[in-house]
Legacy VTK file of the C-alpha trace (Angstrom):
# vtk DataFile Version 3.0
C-alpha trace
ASCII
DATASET POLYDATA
POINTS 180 float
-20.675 104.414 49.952
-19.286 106.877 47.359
-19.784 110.584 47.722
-22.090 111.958 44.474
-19.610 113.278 41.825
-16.526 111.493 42.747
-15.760 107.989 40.694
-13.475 105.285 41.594
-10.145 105.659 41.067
-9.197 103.219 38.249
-5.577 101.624 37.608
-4.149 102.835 34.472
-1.766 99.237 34.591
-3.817 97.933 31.463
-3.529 100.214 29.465
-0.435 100.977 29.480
0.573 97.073 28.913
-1.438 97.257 26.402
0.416 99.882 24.558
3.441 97.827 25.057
2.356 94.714 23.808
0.992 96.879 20.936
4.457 98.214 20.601
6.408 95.247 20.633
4.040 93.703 17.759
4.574 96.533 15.866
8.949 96.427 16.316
8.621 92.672 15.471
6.739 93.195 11.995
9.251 95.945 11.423
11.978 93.684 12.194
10.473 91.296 9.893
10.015 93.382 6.800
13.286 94.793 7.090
14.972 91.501 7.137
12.855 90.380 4.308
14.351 93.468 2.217
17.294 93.130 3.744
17.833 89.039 1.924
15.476 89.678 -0.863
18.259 89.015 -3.641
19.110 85.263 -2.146
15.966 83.674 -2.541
15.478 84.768 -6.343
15.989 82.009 -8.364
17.748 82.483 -11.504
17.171 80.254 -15.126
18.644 80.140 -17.974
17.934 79.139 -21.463
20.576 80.118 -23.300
24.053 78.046 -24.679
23.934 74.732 -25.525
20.769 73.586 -23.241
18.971 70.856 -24.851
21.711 69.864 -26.799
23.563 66.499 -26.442
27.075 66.706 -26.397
29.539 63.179 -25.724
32.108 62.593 -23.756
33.235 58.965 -24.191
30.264 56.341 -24.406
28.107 58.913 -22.375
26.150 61.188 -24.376
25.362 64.050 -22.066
21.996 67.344 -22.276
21.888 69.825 -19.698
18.338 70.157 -19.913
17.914 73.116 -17.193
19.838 75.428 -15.027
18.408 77.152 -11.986
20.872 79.384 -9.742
20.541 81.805 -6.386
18.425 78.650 -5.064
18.987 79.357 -1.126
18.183 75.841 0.039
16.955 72.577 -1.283
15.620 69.457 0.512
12.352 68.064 1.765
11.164 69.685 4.739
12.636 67.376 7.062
16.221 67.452 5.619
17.167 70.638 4.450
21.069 71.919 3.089
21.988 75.685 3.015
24.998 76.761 1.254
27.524 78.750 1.696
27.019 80.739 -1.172
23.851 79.688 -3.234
23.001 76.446 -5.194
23.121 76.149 -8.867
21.049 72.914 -10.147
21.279 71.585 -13.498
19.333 69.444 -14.939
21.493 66.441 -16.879
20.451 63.802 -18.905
23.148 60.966 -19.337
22.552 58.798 -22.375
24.758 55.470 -22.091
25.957 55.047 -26.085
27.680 52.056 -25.421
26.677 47.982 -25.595
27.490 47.131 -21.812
26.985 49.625 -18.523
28.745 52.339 -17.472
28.559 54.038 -14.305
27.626 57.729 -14.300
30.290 59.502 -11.679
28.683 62.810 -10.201
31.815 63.117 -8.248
33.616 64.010 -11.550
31.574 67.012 -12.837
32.366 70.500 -12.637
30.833 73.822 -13.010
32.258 77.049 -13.853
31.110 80.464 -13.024
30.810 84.086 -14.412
34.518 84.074 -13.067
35.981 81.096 -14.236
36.651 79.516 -10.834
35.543 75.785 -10.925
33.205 74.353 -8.838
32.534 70.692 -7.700
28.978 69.100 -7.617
27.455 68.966 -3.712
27.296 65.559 -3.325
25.029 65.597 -0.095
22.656 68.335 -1.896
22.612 66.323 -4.831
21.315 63.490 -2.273
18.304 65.437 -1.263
17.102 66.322 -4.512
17.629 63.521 -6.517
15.692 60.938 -4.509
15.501 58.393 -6.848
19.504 57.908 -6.682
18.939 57.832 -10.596
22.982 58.706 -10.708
23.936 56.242 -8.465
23.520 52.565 -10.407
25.187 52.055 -13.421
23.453 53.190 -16.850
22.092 50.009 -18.666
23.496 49.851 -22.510
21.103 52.215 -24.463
19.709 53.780 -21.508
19.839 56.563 -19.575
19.484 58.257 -16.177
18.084 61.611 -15.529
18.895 63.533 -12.006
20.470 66.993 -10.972
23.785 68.223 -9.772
24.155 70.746 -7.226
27.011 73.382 -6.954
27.357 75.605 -4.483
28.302 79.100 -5.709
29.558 82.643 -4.358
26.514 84.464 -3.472
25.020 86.180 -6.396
27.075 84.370 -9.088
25.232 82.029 -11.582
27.039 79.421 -13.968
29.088 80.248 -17.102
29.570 76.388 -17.913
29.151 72.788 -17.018
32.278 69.948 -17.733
30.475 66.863 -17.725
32.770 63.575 -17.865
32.481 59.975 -18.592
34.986 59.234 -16.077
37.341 61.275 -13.662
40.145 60.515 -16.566
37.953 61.730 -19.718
38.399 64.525 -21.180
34.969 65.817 -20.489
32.174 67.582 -22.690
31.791 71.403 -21.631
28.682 72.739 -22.032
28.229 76.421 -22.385
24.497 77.743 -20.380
24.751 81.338 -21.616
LINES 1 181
180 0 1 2 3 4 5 6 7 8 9 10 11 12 13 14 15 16 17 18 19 20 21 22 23 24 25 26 27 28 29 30 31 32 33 34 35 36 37 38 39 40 41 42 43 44 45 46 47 48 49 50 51 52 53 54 55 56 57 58 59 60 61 62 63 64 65 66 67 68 69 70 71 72 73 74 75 76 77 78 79 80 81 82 83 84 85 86 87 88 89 90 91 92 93 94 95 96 97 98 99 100 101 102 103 104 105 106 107 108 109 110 111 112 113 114 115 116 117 118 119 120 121 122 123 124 125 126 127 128 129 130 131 132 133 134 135 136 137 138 139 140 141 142 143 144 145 146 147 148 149 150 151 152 153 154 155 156 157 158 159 160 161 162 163 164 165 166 167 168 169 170 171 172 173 174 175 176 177 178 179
């Protein structure tokens, strides 16, 4: 029996794990938002409009548009593949227009990029895999055709292109194409 006046003594054990789980939900949303800030510059994606976009310009029998440019992407792929890169991806978007009466193979291998800086950069050829499912850049461009897909270049963090040098071949002398 309890004496009138006096209550149980109750264990003050919940409580305070309660305030720490409180606590530790409140360091981890911190912790969140702060590294959130912290990368908010690499996700911002970057397009231009500018230079010679939507304007073909030949190298060889290939007749070649840059038809969009999209930089500071942080990752491409799928969902189930995805490709980070050391920098940040540029994409363009390149039409190749085969001007000449038999097939030519379009080589992605042989384009180049240039940045802000003028350091040359080579297009990711297992990004350029994951977005351009289609492999529209992989068979060889029917006479009067042409094949649409997107080369990837991976870029010093915060730098966006200057230029593109697209070429017929790794021996051409290649069509630059100015994106600012």
């Amino acid at each position: 029996m309890i004496a009138p006046g006096y209550a149980p003594a109750t264990s003050r054990w919940p409580r305070i794990i309660g305030g720490l789980v409180v606590l530790a939900l409140v360091a981890a949303a911190g912790l969140l938002g702060y590294a959130k800030w912290r990368d908010r510059g690499g996700d911002e994606v970057l397009t231009t409009s500018g230079g010679q976009l939507n304007t073909p310009v030949p190298d060889g029998k290939l007749v070649f548009t840059v038809t969009a440019v999209r930089c500071r992407v942080a990752s491409v792929g799928d969902g189930s593949v995805d490709l980070e890169p050391e920098g940040s991806f540029c994409l363009v978007d390149v039409v190749a227009r085969n001007a000449s009466p038999s097939a030519l193979p379009f080589d992605s291998a042989a384009q180049k990029a240039y940045d802000g800086k003028g350091s040359a950069h080579e297009n990711d050829m297992q990004a350029a895999v994951v977005v351009n499912p289609d492999r529209n850049f992989i068979y060889p461009i029917a006479a009067g055709n042409e094949a649409r897909g997107t080369l990837v270049f991976d870029v010093p963090k915060g730098e966006t292109l200057a230029a593109v040098e697209l070429h017929e071949s790794f021996d051409s002398t290649g069509a630059r194409i100015a994106l600012r």
